[in-house]
SEMAR-696891 format. One record per residue: chain; x, y, z of N, C-alpha, C, CB in turn; residue number from 0. Coordinates in steps of 0.001 Angstrom, whole numbers, plus 500000, padded with zeros to 6 digits. Glycine has a CB too. Example, Ala and Ser with C-alpha at 12.3 -4.5 7.8 and 13.67 -1.06 7.14 Angstrom:
BEGIN
@cadena A | n.x 513190 | n.y 494310 | n.z 507800 | ca.x 512300 | ca.y 495500 | ca.z 507800 | c.x 513200 | c.y 496700 | c.z 507800 | cb.x 511308 | cb.y 495527 | cb.z 509046 | num 0
@cadena A | n.x 512850 | n.y 497750 | n.z 507080 | ca.x 513670 | ca.y 498940 | ca.z 507140 | c.x 512900 | c.y 500030 | c.z 507870 | cb.x 514084 | cb.y 499402 | cb.z 505725 | num 1
% end
This chain:
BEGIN
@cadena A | n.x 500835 | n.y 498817 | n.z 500000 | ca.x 500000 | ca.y 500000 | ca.z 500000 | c.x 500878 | c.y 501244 | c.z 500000 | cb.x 499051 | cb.y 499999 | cb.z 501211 | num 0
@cadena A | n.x 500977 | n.y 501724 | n.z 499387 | ca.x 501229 | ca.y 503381 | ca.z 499265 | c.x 501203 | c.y 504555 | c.z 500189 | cb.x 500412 | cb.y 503822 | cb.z 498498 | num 1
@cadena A | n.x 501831 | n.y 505228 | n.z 500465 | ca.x 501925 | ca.y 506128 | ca.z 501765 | c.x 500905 | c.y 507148 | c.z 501610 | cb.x 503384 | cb.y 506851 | cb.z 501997 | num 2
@cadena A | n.x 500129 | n.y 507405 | n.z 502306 | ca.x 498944 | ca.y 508398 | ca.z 502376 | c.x 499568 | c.y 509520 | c.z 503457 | cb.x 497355 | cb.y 507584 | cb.z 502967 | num 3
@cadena A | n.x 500036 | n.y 510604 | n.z 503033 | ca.x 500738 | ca.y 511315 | ca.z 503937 | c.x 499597 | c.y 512148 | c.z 503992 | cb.x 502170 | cb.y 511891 | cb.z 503608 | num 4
@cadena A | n.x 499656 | n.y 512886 | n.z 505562 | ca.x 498542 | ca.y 513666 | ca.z 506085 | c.x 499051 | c.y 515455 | c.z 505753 | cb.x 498329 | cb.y 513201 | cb.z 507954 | num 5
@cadena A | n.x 497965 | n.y 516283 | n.z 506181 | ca.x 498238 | ca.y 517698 | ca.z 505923 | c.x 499247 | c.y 517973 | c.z 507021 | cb.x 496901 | cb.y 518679 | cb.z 505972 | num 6
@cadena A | n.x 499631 | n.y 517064 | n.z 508142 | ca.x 500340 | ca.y 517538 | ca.z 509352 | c.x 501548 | c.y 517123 | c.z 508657 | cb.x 499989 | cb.y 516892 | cb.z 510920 | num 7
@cadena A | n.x 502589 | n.y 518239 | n.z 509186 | ca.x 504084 | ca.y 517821 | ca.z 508776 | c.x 504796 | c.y 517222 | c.z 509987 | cb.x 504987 | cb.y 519134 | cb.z 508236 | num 8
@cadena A | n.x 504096 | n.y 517287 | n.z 511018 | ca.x 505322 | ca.y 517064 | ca.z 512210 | c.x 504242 | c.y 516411 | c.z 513295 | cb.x 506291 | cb.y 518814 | cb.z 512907 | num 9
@cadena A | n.x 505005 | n.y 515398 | n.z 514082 | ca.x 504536 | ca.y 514986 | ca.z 515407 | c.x 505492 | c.y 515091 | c.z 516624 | cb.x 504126 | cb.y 513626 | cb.z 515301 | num 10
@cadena A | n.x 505112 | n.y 514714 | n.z 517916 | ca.x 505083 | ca.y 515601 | ca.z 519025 | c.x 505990 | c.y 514038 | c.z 518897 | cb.x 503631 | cb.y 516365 | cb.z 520166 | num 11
@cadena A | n.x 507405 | n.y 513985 | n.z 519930 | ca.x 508269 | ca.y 512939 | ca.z 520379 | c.x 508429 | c.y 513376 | c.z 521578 | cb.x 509519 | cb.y 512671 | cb.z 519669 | num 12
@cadena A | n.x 508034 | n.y 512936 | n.z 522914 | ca.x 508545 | ca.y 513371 | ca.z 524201 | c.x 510097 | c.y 512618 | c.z 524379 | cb.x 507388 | cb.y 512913 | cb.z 525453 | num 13
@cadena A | n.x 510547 | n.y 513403 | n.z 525389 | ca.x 512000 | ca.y 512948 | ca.z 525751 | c.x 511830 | c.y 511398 | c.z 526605 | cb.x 512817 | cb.y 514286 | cb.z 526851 | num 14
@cadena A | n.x 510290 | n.y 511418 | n.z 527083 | ca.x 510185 | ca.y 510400 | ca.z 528392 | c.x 510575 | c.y 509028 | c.z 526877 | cb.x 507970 | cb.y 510357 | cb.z 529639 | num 15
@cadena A | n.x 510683 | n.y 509038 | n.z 525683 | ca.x 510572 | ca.y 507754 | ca.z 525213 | c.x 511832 | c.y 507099 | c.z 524992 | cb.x 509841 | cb.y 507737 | cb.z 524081 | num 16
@cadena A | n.x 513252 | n.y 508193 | n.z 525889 | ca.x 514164 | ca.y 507466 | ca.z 526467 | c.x 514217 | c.y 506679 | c.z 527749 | cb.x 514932 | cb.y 508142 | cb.z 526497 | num 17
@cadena A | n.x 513359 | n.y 506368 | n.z 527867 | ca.x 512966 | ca.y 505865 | ca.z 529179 | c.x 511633 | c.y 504565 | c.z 528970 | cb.x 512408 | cb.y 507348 | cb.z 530131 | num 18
@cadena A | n.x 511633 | n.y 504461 | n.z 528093 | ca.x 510489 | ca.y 503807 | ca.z 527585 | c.x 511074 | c.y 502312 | c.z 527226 | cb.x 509829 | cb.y 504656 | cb.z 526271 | num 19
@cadena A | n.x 510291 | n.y 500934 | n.z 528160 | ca.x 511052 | ca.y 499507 | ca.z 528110 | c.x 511057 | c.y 498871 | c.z 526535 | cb.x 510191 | cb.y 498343 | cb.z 529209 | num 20
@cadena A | n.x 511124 | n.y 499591 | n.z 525980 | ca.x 510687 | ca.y 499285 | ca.z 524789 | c.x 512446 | c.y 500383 | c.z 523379 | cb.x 508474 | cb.y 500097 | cb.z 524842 | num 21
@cadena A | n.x 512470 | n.y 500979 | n.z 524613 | ca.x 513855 | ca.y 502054 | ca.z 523656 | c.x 515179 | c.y 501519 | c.z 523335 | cb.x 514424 | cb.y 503431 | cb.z 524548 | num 22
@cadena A | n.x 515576 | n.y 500474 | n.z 523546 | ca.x 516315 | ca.y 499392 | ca.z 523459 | c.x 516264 | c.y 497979 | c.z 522784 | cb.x 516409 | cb.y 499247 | cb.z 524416 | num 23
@cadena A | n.x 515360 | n.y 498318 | n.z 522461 | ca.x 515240 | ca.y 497312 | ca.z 521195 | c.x 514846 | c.y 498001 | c.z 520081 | cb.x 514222 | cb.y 496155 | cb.z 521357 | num 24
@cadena A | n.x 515927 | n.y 497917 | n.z 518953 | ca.x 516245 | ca.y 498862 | ca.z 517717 | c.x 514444 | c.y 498545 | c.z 517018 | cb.x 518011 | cb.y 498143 | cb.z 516460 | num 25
@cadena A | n.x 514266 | n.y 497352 | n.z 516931 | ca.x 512941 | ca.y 497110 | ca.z 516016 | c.x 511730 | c.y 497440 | c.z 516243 | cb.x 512698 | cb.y 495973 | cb.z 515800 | num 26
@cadena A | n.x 511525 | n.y 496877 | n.z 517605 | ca.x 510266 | ca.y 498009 | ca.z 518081 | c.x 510237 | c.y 499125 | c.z 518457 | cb.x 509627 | cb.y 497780 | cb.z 518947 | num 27
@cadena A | n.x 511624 | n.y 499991 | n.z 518616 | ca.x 511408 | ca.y 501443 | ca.z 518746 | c.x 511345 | c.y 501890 | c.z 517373 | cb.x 512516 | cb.y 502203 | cb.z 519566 | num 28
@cadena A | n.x 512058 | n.y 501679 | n.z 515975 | ca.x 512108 | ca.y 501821 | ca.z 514427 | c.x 510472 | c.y 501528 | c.z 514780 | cb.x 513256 | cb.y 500595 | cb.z 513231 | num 29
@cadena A | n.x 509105 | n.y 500516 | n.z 514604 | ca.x 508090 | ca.y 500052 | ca.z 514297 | c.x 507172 | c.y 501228 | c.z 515034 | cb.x 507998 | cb.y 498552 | cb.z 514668 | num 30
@cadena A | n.x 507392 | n.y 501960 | n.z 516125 | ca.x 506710 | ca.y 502682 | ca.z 517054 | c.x 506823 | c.y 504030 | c.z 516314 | cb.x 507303 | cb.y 502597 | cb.z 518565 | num 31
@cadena A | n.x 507758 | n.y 504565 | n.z 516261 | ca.x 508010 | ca.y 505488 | ca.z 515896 | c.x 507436 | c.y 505977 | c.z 514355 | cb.x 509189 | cb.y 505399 | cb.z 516140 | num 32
@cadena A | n.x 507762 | n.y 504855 | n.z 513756 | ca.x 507468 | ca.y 504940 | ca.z 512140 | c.x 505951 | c.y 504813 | c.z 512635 | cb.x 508216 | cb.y 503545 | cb.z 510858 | num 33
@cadena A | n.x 505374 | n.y 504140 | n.z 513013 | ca.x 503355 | ca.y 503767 | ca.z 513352 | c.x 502922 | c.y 505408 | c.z 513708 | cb.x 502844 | cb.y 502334 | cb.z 515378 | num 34
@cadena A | n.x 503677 | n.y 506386 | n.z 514513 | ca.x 503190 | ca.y 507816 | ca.z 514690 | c.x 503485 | c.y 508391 | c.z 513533 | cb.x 503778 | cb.y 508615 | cb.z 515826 | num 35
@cadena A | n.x 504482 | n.y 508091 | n.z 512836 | ca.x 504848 | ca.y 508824 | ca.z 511005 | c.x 503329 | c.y 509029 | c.z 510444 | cb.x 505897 | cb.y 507388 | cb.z 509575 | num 36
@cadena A | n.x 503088 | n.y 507652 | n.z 510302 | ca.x 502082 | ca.y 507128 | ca.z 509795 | c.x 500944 | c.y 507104 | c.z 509929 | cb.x 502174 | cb.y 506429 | cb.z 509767 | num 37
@cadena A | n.x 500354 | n.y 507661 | n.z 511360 | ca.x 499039 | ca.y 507776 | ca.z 511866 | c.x 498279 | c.y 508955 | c.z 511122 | cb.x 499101 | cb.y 507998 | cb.z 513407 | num 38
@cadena A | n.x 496903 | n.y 508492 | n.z 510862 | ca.x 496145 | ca.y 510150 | ca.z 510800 | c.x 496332 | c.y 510938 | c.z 511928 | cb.x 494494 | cb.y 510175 | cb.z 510685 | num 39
@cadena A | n.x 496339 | n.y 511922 | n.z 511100 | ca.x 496193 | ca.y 513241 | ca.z 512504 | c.x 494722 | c.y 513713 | c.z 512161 | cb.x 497555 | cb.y 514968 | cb.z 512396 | num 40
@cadena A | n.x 493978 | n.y 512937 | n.z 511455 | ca.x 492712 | ca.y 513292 | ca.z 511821 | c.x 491647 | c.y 512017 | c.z 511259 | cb.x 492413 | cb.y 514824 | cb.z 511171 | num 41
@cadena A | n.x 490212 | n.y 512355 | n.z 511557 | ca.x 489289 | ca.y 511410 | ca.z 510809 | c.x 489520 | c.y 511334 | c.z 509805 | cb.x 488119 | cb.y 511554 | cb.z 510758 | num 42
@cadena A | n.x 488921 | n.y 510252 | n.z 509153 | ca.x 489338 | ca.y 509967 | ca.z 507676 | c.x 488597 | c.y 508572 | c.z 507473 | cb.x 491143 | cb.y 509873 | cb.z 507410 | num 43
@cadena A | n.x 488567 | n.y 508408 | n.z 506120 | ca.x 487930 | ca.y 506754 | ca.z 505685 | c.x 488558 | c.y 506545 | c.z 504810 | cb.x 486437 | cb.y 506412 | cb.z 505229 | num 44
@cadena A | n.x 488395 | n.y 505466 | n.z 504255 | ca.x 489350 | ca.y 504738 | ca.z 502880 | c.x 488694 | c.y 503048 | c.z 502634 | cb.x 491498 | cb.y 504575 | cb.z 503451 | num 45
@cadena A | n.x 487712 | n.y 503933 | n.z 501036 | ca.x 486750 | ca.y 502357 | ca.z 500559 | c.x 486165 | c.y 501972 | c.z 501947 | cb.x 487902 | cb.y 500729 | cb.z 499858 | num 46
@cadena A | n.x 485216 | n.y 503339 | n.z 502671 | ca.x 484101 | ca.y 502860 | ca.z 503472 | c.x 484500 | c.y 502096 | c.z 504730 | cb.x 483246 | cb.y 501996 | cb.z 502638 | num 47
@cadena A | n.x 485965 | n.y 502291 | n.z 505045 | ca.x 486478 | ca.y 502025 | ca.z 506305 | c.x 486808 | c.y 503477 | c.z 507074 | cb.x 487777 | cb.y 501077 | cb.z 506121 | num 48
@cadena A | n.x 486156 | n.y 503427 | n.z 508303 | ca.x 486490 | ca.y 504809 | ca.z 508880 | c.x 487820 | c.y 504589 | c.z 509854 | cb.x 485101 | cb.y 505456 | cb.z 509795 | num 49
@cadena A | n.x 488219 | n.y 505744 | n.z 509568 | ca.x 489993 | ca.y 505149 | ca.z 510629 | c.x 489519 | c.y 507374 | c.z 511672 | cb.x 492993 | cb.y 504979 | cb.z 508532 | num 50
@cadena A | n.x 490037 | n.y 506755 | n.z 512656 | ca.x 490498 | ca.y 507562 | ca.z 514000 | c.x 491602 | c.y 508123 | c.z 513644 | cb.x 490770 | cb.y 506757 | cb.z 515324 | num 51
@cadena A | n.x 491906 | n.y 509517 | n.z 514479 | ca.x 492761 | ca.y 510205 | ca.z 514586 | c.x 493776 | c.y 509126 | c.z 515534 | cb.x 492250 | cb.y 511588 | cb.z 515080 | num 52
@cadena A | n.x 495094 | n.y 508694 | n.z 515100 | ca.x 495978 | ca.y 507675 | ca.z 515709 | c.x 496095 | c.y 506260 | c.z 514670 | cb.x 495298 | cb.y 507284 | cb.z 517276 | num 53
@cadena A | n.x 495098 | n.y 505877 | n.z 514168 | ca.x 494816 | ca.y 504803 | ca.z 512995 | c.x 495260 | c.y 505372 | c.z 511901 | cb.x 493343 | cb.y 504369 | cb.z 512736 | num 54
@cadena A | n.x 495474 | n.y 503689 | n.z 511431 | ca.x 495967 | ca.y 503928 | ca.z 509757 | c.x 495981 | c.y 502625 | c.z 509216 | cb.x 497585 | cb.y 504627 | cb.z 509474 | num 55
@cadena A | n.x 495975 | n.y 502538 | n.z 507582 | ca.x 495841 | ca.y 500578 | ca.z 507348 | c.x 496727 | c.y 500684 | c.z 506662 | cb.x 494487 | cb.y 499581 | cb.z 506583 | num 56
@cadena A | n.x 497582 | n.y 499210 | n.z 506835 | ca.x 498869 | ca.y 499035 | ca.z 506605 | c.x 498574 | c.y 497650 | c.z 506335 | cb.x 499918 | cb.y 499442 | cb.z 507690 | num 57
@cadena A | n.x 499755 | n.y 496635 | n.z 506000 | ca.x 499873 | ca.y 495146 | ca.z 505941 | c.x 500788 | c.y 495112 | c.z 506989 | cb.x 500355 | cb.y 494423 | cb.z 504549 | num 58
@cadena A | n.x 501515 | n.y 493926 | n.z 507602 | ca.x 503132 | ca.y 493745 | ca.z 507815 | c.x 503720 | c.y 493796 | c.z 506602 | cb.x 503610 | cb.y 492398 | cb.z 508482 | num 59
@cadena A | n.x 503480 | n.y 493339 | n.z 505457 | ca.x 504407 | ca.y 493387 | ca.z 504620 | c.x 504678 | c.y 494694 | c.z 503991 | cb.x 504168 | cb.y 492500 | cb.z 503787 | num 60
@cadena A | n.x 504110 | n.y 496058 | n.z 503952 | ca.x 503867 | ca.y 496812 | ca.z 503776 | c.x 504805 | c.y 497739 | c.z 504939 | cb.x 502616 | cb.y 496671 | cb.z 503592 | num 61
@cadena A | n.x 504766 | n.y 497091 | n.z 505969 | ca.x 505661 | ca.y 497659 | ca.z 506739 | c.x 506950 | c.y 497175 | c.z 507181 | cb.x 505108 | cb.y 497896 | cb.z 507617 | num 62
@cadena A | n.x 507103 | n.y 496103 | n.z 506693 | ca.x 508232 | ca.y 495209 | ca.z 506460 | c.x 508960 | c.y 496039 | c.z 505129 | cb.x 507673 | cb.y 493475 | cb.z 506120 | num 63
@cadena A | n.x 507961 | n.y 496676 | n.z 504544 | ca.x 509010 | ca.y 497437 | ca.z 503386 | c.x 509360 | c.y 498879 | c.z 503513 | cb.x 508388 | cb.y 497403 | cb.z 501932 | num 64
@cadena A | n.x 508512 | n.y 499400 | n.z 504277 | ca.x 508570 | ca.y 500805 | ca.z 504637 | c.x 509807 | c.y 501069 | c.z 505733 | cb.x 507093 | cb.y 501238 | cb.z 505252 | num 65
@cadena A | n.x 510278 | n.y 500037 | n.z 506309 | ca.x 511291 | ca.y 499830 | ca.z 507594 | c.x 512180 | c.y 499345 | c.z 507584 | cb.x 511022 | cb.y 499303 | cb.z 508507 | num 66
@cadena A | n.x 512293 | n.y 498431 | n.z 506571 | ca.x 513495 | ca.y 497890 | ca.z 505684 | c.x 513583 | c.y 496907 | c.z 506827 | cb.x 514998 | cb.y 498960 | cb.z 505223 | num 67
@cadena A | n.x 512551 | n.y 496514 | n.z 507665 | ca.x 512821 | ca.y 495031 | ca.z 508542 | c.x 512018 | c.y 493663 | c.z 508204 | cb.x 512419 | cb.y 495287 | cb.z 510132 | num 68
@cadena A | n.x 512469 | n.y 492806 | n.z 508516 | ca.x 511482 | ca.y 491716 | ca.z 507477 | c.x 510306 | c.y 491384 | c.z 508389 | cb.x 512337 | cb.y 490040 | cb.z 506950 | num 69
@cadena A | n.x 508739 | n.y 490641 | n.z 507868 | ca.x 508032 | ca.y 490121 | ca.z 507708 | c.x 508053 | c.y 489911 | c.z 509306 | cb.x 508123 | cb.y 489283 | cb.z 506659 | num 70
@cadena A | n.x 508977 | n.y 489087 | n.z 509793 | ca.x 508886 | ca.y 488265 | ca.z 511248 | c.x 509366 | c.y 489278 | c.z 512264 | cb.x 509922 | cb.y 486790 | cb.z 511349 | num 71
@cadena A | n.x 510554 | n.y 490356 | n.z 511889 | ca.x 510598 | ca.y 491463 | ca.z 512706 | c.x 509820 | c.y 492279 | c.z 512961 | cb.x 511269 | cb.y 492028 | cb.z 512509 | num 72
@cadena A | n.x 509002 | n.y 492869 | n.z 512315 | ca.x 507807 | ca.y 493645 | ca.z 512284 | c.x 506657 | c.y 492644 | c.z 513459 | cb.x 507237 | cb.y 493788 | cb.z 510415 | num 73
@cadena A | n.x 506049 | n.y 491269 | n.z 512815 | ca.x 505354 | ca.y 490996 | ca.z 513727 | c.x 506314 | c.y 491211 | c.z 515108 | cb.x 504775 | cb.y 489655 | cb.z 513432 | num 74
@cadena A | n.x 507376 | n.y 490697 | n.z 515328 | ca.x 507673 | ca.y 490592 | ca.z 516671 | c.x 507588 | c.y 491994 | c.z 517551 | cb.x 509039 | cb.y 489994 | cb.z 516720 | num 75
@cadena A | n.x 507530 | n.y 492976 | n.z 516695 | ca.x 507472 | ca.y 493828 | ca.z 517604 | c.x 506102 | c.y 494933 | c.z 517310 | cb.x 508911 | cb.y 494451 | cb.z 517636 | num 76
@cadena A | n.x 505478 | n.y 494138 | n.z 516725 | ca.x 504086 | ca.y 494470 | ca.z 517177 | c.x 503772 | c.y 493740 | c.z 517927 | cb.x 503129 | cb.y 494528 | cb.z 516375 | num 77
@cadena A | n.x 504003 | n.y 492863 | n.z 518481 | ca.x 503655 | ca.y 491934 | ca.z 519719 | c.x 503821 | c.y 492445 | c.z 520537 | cb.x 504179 | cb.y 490844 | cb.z 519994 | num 78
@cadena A | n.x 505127 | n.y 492998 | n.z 520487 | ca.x 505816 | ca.y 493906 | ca.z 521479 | c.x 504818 | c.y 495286 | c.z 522253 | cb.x 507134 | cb.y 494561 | cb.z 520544 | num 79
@cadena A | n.x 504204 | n.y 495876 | n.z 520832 | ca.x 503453 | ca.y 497279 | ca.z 521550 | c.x 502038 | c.y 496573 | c.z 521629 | cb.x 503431 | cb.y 499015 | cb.z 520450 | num 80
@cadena A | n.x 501697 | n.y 495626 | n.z 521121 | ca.x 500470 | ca.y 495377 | ca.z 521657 | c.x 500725 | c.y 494797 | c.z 523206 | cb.x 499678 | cb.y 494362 | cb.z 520671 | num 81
@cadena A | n.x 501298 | n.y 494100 | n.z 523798 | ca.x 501460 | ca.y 493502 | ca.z 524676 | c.x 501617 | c.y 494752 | c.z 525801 | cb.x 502499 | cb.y 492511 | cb.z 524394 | num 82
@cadena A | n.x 502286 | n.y 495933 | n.z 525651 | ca.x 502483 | ca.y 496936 | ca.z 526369 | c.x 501632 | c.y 497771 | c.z 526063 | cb.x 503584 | cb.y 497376 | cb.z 526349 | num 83
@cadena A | n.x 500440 | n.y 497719 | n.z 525790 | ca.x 499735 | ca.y 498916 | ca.z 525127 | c.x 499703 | c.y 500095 | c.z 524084 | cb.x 499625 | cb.y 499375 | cb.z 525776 | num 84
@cadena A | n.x 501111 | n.y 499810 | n.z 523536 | ca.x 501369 | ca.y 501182 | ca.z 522829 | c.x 500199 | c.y 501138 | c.z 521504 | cb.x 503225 | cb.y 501305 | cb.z 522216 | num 85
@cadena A | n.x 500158 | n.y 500246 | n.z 521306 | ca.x 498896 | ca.y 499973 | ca.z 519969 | c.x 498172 | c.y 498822 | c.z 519743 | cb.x 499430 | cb.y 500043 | cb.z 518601 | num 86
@cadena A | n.x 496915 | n.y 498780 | n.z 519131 | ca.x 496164 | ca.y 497820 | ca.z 518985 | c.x 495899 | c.y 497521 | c.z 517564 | cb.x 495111 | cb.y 498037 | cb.z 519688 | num 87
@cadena A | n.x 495946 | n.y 496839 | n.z 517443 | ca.x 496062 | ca.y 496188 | ca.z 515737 | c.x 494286 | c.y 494835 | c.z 515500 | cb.x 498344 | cb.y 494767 | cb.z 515664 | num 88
@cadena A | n.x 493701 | n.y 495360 | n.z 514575 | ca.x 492244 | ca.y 494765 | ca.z 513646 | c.x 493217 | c.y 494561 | c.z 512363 | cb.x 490555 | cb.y 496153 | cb.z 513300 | num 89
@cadena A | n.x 492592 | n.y 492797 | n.z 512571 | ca.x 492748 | ca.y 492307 | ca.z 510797 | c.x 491737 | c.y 492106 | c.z 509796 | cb.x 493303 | cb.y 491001 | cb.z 510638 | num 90
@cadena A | n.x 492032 | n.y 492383 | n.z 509076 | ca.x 491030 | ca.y 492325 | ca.z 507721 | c.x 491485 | c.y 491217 | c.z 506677 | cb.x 491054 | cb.y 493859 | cb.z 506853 | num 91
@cadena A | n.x 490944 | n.y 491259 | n.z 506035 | ca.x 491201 | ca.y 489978 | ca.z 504592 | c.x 492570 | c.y 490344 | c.z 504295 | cb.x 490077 | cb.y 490160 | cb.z 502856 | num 92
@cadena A | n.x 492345 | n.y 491415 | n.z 503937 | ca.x 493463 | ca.y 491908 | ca.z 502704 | c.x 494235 | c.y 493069 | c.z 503559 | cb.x 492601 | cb.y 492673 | cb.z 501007 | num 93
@cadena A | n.x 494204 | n.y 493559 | n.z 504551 | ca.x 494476 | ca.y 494716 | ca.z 505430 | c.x 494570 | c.y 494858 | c.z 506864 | cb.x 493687 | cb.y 495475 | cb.z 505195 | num 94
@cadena A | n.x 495495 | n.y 495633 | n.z 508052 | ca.x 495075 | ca.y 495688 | ca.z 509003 | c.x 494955 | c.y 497264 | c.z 509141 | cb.x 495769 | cb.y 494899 | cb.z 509850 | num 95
@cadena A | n.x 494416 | n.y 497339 | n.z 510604 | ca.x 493968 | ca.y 498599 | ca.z 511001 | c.x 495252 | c.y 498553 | c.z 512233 | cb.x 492105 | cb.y 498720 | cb.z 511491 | num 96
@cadena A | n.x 495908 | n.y 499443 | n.z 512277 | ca.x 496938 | ca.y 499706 | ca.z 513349 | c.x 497044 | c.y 501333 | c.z 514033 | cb.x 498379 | cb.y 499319 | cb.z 512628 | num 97
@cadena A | n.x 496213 | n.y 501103 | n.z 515388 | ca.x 495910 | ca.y 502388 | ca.z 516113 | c.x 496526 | c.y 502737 | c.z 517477 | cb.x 494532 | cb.y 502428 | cb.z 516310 | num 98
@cadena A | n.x 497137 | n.y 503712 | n.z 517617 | ca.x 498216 | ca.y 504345 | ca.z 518797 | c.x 497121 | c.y 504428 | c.z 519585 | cb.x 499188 | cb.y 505908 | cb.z 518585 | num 99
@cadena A | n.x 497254 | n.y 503687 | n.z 520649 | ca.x 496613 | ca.y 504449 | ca.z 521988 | c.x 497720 | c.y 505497 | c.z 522304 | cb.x 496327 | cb.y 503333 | cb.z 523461 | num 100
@cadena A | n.x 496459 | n.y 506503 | n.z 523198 | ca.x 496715 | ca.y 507519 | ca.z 523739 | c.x 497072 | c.y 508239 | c.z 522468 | cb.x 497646 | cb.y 507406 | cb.z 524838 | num 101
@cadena A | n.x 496701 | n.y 508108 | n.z 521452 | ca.x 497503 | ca.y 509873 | ca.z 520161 | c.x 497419 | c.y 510410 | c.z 520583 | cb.x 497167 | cb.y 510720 | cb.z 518862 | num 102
@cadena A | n.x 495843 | n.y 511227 | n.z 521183 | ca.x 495448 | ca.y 512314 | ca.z 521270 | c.x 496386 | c.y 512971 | c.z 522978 | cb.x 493668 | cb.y 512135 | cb.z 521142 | num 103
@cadena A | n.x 496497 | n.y 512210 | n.z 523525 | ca.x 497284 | ca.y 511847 | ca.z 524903 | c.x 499246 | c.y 512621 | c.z 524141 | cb.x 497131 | cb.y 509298 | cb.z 525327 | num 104
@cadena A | n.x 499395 | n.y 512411 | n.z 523078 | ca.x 500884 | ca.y 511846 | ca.z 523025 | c.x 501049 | c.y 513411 | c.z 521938 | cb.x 501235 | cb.y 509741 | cb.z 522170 | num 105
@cadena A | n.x 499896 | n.y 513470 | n.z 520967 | ca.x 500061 | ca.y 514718 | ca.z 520120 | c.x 498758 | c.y 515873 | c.z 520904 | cb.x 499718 | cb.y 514235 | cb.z 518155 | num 106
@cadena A | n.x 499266 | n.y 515970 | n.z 521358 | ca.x 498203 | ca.y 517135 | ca.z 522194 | c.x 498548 | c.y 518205 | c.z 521952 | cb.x 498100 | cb.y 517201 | cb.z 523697 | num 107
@cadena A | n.x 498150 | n.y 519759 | n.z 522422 | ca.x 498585 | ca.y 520756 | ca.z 521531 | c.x 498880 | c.y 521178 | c.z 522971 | cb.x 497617 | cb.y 521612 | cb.z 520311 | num 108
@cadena A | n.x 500190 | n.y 522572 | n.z 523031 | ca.x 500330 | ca.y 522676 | ca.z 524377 | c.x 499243 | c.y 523597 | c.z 524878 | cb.x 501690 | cb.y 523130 | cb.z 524730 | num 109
% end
């Protein structure tokens, strides 16, 4: 799938995500980081799927190419933020839905 870039140019990175059990492992911090690249910063649909401000639809393989990590790295560390909350992931046939908890929490305006 093709990158659907939003009208926002920039997102919010706190310093606390040096501190985060998760900042030490190169793949799921690369997978986390790139998933906020990637999020809407606002409502939106695509072919009658509505996606949230924090959501976006992706494959693994799709992000296995966008990250330059393979197929089994990617799952592993979506295991990783699902297991810790950082995101929750819906599968579809052909697609998943991959949504940041807390966005609105993480891109807040000051």
């Amino acid at each position: 799938m093709p990158f659907q870039y939003s009208d926002s140019e920039y997102i919010k990175l706190n310093r606390k995500i040096l501190n985060w059990e998760w900042y030490d492992d190169v793949n799921t911090r690369l997978l986390f980081i790139h998933c906020l690249l990637r999020a809407n910063w606002m409502e939106t649909s695509w072919h009658g799927v509505k996606l949230k401000r924090g959501e976006f639809i992706t494959s693994l393989a799709s992000l296995a190419e966008e990250t330059n990590l393979s197929v089994r790295n990617v799952r592993t560390a979506l295991k990783h933020l699902k297991a810790t909350g950082e995101v929750t992931s819906r599968k579809y046939a052909k697609f998943r839905i991959i949504s940041i908890k807390n966005w609105d929490l993480y891109q807040q305006s000051d």
